[in-house]
SEPALO-819846 format. One line per field, with one value per atom (N, C-alpha, C, O): residue number from 1; chain; x, z, y. Coordinates in pm, 1 decimal. Example, Ala and Ser with C-alpha at 12.3 -4.5 7.8 and 13.67 -1.06 7.14 Angstrom:
BEGIN
vexfi	[1 1 1 1 2 2 2 2]
drense	[A A A A A A A A]
X	[1319.0 1230.0 1320.0 1423.6 1285.0 1367.0 1290.0 1340.9]
Z	[780.0 780.0 780.0 846.5 708.0 714.0 787.0 803.9]
Y	[-569.0 -450.0 -330.0 -331.9 -225.0 -106.0 3.0 113.8]
END
This chain:
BEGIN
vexfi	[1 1 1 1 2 2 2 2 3 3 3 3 4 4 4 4 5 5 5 5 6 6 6 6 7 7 7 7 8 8 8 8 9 9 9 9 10 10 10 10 11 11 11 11 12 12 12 12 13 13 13 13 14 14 14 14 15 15 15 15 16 16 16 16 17 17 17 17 18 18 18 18 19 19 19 19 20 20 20 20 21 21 21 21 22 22 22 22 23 23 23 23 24 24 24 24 25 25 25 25 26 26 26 26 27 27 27 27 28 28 28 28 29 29 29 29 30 30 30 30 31 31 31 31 32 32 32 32 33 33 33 33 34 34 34 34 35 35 35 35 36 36 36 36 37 37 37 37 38 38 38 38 39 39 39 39 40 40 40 40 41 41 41 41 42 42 42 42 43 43 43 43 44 44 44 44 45 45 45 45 46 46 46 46 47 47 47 47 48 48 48 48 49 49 49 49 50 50 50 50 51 51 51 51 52 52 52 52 53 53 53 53 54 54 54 54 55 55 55 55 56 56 56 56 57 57 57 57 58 58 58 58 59 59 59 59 60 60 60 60 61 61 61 61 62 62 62 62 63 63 63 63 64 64 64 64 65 65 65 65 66 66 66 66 67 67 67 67 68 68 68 68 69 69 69 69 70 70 70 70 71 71 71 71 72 72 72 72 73 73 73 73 74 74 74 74 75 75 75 75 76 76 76 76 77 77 77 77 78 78 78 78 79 79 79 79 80 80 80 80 81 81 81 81 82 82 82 82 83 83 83 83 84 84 84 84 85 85 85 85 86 86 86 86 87 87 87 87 88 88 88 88 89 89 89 89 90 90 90 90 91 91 91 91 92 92 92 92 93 93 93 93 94 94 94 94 95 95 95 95 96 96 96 96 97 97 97 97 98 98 98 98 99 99 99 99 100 100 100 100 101 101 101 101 102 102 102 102 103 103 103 103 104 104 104 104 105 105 105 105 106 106 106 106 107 107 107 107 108 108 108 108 109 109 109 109 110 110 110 110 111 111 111 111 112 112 112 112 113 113 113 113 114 114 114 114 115 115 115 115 116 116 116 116 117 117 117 117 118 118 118 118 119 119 119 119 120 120 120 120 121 121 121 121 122 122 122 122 123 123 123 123 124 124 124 124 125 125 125 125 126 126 126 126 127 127 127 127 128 128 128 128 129 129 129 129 130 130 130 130 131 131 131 131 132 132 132 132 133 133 133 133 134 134 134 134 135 135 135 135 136 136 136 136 137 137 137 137 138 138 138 138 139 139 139 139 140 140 140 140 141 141 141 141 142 142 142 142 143 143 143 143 144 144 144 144 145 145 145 145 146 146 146 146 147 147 147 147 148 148 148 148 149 149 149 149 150 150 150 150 151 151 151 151 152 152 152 152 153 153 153 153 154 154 154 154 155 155 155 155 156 156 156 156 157 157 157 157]
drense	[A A A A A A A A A A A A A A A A A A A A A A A A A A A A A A A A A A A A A A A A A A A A A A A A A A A A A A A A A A A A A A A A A A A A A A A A A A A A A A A A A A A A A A A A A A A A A A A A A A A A A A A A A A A A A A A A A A A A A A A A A A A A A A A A A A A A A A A A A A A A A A A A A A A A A A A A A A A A A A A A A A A A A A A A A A A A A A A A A A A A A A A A A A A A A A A A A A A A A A A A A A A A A A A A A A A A A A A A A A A A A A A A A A A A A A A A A A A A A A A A A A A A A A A A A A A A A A A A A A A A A A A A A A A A A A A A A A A A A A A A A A A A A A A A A A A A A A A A A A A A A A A A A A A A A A A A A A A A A A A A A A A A A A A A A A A A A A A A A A A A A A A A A A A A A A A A A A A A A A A A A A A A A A A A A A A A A A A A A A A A A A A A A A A A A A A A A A A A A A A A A A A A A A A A A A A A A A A A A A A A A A A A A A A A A A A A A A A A A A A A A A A A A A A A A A A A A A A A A A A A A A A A A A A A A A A A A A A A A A A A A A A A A A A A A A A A A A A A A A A A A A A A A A A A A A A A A A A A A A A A A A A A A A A A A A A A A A A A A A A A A A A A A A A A A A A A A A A A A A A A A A A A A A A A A A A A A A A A A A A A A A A A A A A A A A A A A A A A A A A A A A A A A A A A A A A A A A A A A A A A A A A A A A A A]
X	[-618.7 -594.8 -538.5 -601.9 -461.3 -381.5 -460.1 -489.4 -496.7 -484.2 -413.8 -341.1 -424.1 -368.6 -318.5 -397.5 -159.3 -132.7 -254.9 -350.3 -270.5 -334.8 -249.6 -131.4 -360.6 -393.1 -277.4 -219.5 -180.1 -100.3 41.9 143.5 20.1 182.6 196.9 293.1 106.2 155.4 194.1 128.4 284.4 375.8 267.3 321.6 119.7 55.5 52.2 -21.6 131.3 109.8 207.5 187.4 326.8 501.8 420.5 443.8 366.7 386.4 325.3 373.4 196.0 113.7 209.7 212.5 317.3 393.3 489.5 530.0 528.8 620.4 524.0 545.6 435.1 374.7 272.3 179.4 309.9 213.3 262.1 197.0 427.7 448.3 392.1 334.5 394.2 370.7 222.3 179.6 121.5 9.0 -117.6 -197.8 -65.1 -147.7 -118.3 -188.9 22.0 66.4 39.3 46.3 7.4 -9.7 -165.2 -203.0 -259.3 -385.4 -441.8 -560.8 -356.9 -384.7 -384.8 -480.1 -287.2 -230.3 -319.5 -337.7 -384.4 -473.9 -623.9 -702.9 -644.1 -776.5 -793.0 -890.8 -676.0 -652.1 -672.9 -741.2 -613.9 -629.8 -690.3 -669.1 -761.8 -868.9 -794.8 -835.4 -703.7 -681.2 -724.7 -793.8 -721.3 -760.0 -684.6 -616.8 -648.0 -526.1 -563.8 -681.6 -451.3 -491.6 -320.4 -213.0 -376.1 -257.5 -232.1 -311.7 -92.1 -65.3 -102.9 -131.1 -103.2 -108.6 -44.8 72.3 -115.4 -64.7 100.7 219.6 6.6 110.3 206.8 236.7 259.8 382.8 355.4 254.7 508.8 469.6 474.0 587.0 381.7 358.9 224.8 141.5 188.6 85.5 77.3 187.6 -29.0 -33.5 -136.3 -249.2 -114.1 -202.4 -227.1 -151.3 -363.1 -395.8 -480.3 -507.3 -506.4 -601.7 -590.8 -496.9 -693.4 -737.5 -653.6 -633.9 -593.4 -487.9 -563.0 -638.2 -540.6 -639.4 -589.7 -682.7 -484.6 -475.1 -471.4 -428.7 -518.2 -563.2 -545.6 -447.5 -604.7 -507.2 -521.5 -604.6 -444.9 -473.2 -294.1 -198.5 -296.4 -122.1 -197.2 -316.6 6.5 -34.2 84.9 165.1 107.7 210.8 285.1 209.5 348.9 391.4 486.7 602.4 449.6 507.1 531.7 448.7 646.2 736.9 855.9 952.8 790.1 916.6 1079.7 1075.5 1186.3 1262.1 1380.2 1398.8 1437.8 1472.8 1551.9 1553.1 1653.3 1715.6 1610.3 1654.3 1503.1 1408.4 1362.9 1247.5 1473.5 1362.7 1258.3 1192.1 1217.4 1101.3 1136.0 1230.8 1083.9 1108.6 965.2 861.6 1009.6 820.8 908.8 1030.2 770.0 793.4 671.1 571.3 688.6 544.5 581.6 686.2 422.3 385.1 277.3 204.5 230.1 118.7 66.7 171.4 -4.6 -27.6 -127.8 -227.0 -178.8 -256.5 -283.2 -191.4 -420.1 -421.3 -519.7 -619.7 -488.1 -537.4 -611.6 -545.7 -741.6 -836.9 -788.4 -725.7 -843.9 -823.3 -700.0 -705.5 -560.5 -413.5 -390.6 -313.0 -467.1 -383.8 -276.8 -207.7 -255.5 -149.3 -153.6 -252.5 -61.0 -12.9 68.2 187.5 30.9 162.4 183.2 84.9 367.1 353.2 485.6 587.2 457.9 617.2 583.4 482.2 718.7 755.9 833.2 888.6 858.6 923.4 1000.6 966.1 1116.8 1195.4 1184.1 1119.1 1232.5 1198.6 1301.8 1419.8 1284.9 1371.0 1360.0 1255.8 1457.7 1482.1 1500.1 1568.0 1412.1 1432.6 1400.4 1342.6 1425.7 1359.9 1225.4 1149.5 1223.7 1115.3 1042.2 1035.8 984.2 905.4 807.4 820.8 695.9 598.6 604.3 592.3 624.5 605.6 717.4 675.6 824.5 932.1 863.7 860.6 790.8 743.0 616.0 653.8 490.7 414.0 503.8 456.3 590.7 634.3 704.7 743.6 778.8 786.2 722.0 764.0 576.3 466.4 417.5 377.6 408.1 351.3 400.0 348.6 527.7 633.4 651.2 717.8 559.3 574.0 476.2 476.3 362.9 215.1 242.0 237.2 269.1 295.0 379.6 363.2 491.6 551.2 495.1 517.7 380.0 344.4 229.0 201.7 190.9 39.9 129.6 65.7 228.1 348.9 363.7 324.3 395.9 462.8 351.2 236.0 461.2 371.7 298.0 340.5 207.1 149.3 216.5 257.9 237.6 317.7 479.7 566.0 492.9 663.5 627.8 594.4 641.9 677.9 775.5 835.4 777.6 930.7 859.4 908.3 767.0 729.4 602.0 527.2 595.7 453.0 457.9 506.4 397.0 364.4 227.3 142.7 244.1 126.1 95.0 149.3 25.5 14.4 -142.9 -192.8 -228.7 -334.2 -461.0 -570.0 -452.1 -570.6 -666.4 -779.8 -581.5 -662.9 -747.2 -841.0 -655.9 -707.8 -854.9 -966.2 -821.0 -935.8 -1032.8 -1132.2 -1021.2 -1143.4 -1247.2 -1363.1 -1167.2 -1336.2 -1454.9 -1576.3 -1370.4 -1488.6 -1509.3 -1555.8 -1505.5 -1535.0 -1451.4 -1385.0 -1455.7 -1408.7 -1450.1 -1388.2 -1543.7 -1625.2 -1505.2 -1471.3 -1467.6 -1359.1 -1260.5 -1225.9 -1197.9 -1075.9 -1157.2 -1151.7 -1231.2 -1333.5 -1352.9 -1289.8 -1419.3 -1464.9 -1373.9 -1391.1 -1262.3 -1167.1 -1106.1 -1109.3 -1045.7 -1004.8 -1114.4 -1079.0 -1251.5 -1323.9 -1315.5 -1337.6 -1291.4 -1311.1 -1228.6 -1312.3 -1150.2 -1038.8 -1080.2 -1110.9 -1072.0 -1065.1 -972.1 -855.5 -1037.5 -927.9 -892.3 -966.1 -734.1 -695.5 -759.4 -788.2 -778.7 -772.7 -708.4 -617.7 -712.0 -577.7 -547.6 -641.2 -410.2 -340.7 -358.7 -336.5 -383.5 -448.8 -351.8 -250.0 -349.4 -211.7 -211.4 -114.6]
Z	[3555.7 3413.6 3385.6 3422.3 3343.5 3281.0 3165.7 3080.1 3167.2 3055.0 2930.2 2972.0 2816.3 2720.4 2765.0 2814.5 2739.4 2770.1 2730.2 2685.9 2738.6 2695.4 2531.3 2502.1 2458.2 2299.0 2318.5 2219.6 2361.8 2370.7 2395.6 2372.1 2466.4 2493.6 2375.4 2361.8 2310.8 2163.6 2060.2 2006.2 1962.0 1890.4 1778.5 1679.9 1780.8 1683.6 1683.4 1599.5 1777.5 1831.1 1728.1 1636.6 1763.8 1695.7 1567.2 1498.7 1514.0 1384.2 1287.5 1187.3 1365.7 1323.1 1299.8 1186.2 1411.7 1413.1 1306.5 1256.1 1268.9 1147.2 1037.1 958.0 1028.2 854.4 870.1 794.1 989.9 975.9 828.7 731.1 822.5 684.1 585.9 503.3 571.9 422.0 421.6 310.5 501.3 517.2 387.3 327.9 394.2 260.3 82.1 -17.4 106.4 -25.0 -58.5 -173.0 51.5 37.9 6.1 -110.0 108.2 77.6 -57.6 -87.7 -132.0 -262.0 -353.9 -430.0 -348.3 -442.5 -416.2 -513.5 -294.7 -297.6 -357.6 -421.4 -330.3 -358.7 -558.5 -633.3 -577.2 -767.7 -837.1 -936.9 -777.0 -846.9 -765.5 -770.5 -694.4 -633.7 -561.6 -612.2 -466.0 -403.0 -267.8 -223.4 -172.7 -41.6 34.5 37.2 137.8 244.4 336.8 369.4 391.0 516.8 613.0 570.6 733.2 811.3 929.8 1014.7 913.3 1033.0 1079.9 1196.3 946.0 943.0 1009.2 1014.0 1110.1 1191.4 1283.6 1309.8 1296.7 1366.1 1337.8 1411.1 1201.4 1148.2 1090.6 1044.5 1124.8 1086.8 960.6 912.0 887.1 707.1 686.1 773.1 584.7 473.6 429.8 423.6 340.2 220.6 155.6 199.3 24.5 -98.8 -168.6 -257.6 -137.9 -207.4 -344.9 -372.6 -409.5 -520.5 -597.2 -581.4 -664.1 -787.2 -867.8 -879.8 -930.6 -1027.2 -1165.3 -1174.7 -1246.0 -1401.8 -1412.4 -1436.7 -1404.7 -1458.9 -1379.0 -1416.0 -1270.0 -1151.2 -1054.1 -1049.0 -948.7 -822.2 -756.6 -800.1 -633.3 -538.5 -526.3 -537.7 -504.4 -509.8 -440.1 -415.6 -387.8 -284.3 -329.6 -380.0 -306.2 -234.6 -118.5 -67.5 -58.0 52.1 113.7 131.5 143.6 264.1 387.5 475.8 407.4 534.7 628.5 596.0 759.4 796.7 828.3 864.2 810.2 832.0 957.8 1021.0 973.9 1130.6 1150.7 1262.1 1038.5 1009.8 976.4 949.7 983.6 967.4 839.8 811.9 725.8 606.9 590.0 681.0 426.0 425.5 315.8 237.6 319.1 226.5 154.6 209.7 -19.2 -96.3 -140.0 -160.0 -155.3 -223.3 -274.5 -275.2 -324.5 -371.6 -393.6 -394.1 -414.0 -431.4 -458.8 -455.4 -502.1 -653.2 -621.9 -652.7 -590.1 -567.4 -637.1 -597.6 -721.5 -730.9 -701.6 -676.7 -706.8 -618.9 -696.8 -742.9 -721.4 -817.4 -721.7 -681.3 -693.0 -598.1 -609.5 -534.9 -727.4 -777.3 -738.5 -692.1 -776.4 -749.4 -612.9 -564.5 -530.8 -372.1 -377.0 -275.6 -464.2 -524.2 -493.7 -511.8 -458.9 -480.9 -567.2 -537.5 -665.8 -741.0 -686.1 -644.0 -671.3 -572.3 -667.9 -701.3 -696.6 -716.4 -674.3 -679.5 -616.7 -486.5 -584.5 -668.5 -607.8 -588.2 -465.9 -359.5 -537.9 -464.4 -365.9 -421.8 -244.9 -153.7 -188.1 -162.9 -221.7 -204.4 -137.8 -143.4 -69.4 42.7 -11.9 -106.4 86.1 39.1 147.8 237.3 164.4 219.4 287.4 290.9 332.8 506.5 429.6 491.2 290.5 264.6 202.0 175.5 166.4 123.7 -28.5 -80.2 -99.8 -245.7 -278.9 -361.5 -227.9 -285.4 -270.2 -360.4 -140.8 -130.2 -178.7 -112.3 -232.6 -305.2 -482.9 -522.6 -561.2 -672.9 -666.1 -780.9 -561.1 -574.7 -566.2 -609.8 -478.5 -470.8 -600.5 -631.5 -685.1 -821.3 -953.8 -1045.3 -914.2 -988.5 -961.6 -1036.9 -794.9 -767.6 -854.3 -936.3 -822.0 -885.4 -1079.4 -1137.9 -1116.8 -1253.3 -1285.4 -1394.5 -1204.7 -1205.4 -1191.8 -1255.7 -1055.0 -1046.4 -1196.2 -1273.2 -1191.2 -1293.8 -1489.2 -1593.7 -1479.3 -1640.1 -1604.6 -1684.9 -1536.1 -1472.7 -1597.1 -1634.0 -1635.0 -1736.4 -1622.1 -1506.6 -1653.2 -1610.1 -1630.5 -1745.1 -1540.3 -1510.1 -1506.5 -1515.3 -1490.8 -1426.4 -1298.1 -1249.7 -1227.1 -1080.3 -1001.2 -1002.6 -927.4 -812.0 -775.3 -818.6 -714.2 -619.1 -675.4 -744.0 -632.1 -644.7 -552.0 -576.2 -445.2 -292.0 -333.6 -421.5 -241.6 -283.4 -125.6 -25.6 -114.8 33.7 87.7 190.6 -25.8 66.1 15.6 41.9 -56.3 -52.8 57.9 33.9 199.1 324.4 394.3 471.7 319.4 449.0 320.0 359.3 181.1 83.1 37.6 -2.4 36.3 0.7 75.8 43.9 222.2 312.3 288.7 305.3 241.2 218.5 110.3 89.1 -0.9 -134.0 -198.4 -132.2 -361.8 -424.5 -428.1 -489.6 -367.6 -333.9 -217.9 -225.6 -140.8 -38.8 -55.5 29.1 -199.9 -318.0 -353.9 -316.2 -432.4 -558.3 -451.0 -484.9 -348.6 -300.3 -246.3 -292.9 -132.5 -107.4 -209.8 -187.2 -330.8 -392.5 -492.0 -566.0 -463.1 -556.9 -413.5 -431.4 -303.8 -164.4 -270.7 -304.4 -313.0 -327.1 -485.2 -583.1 -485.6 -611.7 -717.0 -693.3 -884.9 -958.1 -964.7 -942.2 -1007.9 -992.7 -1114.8 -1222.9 -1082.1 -1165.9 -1245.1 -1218.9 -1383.1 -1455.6 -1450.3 -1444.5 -1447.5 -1437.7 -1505.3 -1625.3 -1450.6 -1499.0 -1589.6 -1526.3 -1699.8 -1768.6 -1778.9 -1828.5]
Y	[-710.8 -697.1 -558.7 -459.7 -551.1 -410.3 -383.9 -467.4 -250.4 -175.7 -82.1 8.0 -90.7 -41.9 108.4 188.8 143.1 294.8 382.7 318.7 529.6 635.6 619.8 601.8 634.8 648.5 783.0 738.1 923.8 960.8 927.5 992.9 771.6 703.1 591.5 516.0 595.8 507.0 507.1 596.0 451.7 502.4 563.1 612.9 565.7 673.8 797.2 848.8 888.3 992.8 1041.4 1121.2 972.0 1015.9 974.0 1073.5 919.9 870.7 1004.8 1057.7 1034.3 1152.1 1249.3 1296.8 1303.6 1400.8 1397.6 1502.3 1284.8 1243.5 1268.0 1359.8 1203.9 1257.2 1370.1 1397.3 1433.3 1604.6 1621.5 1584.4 1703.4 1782.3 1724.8 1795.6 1599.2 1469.0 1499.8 1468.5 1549.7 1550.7 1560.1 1488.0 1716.1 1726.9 1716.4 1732.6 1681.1 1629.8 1483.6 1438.9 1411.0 1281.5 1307.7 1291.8 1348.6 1307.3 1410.9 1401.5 1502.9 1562.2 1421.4 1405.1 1327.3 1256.6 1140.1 1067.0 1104.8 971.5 1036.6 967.0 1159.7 1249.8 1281.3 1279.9 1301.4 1293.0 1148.7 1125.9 1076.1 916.5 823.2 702.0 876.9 802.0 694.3 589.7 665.1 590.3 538.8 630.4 435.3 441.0 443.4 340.7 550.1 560.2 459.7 444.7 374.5 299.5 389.1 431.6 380.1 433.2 339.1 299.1 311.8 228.6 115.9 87.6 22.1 -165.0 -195.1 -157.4 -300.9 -392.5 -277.4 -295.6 -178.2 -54.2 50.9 145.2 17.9 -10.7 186.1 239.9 249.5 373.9 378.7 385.2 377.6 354.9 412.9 387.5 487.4 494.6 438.0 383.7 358.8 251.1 296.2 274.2 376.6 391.7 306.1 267.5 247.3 89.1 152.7 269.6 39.9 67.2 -108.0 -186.1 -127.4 -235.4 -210.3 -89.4 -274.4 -274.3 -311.5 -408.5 -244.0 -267.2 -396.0 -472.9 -451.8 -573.1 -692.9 -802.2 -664.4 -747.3 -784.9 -859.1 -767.5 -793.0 -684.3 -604.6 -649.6 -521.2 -482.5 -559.2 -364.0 -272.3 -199.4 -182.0 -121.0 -28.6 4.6 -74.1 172.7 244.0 258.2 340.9 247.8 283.1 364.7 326.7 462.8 571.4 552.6 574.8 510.3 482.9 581.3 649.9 546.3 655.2 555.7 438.0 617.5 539.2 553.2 657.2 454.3 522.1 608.2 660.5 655.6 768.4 912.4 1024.3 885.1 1038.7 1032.8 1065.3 978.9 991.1 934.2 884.2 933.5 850.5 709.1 717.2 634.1 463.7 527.5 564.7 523.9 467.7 380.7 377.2 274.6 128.9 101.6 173.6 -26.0 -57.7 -218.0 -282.9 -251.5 -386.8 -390.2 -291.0 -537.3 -533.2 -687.7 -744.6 -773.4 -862.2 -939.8 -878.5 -1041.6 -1090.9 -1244.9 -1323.0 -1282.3 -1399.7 -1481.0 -1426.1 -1661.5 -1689.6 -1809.0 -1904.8 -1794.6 -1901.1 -2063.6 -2139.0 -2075.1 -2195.7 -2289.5 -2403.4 -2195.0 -2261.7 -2267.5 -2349.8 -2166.8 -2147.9 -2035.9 -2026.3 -1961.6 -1901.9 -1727.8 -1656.8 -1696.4 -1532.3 -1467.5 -1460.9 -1418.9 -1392.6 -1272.3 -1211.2 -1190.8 -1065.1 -992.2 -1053.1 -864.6 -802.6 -690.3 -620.4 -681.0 -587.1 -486.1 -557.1 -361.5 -255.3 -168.6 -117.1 -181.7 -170.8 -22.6 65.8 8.9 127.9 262.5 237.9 349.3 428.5 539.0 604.3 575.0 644.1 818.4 858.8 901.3 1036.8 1106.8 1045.1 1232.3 1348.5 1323.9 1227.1 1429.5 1454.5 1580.5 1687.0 1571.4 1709.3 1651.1 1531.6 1714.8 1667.1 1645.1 1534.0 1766.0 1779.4 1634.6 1553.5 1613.9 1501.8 1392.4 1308.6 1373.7 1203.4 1250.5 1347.0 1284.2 1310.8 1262.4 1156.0 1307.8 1315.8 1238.2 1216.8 1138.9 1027.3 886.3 779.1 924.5 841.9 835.9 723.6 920.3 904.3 829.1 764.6 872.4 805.8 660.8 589.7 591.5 434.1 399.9 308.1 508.7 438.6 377.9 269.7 519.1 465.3 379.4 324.7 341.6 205.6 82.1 -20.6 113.4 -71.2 -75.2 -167.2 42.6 49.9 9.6 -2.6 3.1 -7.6 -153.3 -237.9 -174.1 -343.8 -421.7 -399.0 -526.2 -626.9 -736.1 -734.3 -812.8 -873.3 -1003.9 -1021.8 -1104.3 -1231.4 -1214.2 -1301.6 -1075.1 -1066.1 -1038.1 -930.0 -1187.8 -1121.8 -1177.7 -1285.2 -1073.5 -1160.3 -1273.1 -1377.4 -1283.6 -1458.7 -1481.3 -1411.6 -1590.0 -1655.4 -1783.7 -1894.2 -1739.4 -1814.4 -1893.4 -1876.7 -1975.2 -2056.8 -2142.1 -2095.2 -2239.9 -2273.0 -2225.8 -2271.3 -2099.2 -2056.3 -2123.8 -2072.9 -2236.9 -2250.5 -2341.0 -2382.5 -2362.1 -2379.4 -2309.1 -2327.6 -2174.4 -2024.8 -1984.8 -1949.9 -1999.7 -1955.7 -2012.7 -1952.0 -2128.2 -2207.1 -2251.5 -2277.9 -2258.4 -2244.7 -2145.9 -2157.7 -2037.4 -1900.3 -1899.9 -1787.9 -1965.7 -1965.3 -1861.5 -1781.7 -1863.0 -1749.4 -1604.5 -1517.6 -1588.0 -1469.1 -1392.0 -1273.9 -1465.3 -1430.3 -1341.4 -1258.9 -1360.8 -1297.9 -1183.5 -1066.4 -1241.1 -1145.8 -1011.2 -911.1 -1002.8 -959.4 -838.3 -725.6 -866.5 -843.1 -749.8 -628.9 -800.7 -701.5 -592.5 -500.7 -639.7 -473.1 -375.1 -255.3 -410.5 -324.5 -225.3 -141.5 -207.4 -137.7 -63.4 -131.5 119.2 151.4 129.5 97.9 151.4 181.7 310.2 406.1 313.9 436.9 522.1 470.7 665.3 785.0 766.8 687.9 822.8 870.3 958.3 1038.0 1021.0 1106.8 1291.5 1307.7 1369.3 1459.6 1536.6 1564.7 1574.4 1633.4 1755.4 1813.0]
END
């Protein structure tokens, strides 16, 4: 049986090295509005500033490196309705910037108050198909799932 490279030959090493600078401008901005950092879903060199969305559902930020060196923020906002089987999802679009902290910090903020303005029932999709994977576990499954996640801070002026 082979074993997994050394935790040094995996692409978490480079990734760390890529969001050293972004470091403490990012975790100022999840530490002010109370967000939860997850790093490196399902591998992928990304931050994701999640949080409860006041108007329901779970969003995230996202800080991406891109393969040209900059960085992608985007966002997305998801909510999920037990009953239908249903996801409703709108995505914000990514935009591409600079390798410094203070820019992707002041543009991370600028996603948040976007998905957090977004009206409620404008969304790009609404997938549906899950109520095989959700209803075995009851509605507690959803419910649950999304309080894991804080609401955001408000904005300090």
């Amino acid at each position: 049986m082979d074993l997994p490279p050394p935790i040094e030959s995996q692409p978490f090493k480079a990734y760390d090295e890529f969001f050293a600078p972004l470091r403490a401008d990012i975790l100022r901005l999840v530490a002010e509005r109370g967000l939860h950092l997850e790093k490196y879903y399902h591998e992928a060199p990304c931050w994701s500033l999640l949080f409860r969305h006041p108007k329901g559902g779970v969003a995230k930020v996202e800080v991406t490196k891109k393969e040209d060196g900059r960085v992608g923020v985007s966002g997305v906002w998801w909510k999920d309705d037990f009953d239908d089987g249903t996801r409703s999802l709108m995505w914000f679009e990514e935009e591409a910037i600079g390798h410094d902290g203070p820019t992707v910090s002041r543009s991370a903020k600028i996603m948040l108050e976007r998905i957090l303005a977004h009206p409620l029932g404008a969304w790009s999709k609404v997938a549906d198909g899950y109520k095989s994977l959700w209803h075995p576990y009851g509605r507690s499954f959803i419910e649950d799932d999304e309080k894991r996640y804080p609401l955001p801070k408000e904005e300090k002026k």
